[in-house]
C-alpha positions as CSV (number, residue, x, y, z in Angstrom):
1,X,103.7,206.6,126.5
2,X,99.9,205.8,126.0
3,X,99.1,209.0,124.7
4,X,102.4,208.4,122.0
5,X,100.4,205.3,121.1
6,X,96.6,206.4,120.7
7,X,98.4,210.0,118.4
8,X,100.3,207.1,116.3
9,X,97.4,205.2,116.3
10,X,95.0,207.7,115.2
11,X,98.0,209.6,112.8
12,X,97.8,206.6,110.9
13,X,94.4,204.9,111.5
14,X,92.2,208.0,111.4
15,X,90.6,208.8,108.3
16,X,90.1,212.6,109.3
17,X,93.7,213.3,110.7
18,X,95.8,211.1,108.3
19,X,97.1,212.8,104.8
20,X,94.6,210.5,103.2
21,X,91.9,212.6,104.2
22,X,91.9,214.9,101.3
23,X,90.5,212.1,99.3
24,X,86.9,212.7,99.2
25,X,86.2,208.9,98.5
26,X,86.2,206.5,100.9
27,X,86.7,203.7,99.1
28,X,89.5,205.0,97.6
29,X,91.0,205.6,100.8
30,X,90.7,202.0,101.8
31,X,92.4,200.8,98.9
32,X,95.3,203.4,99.0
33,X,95.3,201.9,103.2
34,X,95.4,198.4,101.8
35,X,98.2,198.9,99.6
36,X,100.6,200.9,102.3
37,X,99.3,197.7,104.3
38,X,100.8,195.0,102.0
39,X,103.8,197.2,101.2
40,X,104.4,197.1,105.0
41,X,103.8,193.5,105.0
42,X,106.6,192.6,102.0
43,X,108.9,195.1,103.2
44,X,108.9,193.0,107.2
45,X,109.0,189.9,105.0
46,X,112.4,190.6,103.1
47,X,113.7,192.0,106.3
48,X,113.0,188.4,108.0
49,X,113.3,186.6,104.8
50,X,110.8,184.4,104.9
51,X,107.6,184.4,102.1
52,X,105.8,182.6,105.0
53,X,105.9,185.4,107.0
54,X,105.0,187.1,104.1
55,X,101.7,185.3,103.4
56,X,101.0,185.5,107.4
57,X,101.2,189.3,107.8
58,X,99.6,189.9,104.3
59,X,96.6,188.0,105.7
60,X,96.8,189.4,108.7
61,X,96.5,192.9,107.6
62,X,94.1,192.4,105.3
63,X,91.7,191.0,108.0
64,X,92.6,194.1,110.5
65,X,92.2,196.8,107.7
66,X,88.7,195.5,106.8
67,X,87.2,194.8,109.8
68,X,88.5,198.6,111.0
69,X,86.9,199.9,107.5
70,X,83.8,197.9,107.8
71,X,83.2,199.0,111.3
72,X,83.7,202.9,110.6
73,X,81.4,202.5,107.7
74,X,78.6,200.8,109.8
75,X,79.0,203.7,112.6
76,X,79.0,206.0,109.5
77,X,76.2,205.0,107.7
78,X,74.0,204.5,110.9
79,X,74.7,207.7,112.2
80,X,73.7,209.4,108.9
81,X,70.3,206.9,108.7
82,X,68.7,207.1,112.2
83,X,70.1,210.7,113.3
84,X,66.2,211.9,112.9
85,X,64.9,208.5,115.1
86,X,63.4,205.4,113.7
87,X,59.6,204.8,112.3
88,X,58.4,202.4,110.5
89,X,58.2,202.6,106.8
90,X,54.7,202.5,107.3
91,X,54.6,205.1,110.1
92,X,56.9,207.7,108.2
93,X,53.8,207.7,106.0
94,X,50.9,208.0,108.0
95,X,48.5,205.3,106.3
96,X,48.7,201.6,105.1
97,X,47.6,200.0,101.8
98,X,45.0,197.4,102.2
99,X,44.0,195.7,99.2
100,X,39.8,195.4,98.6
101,X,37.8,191.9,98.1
102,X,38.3,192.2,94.0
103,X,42.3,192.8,95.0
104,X,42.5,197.1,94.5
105,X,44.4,199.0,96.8
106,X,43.4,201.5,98.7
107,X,44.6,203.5,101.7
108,X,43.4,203.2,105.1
109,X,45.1,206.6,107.4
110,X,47.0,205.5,110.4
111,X,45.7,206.5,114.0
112,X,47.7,210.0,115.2
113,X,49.8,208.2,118.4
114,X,49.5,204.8,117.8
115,X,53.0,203.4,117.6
116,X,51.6,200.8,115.1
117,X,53.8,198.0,113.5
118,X,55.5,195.7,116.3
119,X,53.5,197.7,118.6
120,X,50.0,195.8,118.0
């Protein structure tokens, strides 16, 4: 029975095993996930027939969708950023911009090792 309901789960849930995964964008996706969500929600509604029902699982849908979406964009977008490590912006360049008495810039290399930033 629990490995019925993790396959349902992730038949319908999963962006990479569901049929809407031949739609390249993501956003799209969501929306097309929103709308099955609120069809769901008026079809349960005129079964029970009550429009405060309605409202309730509209809502509650809408909540549940997005926080699932936001959440596999953050893992998404965080595994795409930091997959080569984090450095400072400063760091990822190897110098810092100081500014002279008169206001110029001018560049000042970094130490090789020092960690820098936070570090300090």
């Amino acid at each position: 029975m629990r490995e019925f309901i993790h396959d349902a789960w992730h038949g319908v849930m999963n962006a990479e095993k569901n049929p809407l995964k031949h739609i390249p964008d993501q956003n799209v996706r969501h929306l097309i996930l929103q709308i099955l969500a609120w069809m769901w929600c008026i079809t349960f509604s005129l079964y029970f027939s009550s429009w405060v029902v309605f409202g309730y699982t509209v809502v509650a849908h809408f909540i549940l969708i997005l926080a699932i979406f936001v959440t596999v964009i953050t893992f998404s977008l965080t595994k795409s950023s930091y997959s080569w490590g984090y450095h400072s912006v400063n760091r990822a360049r190897e110098y810092t911009i100081y500014r002279d008495k008169d206001g110029n810039p001018y560049k000042v290399p970094l130490p090789k090792g020092d960690p820098g930033g936070e570090h300090d």
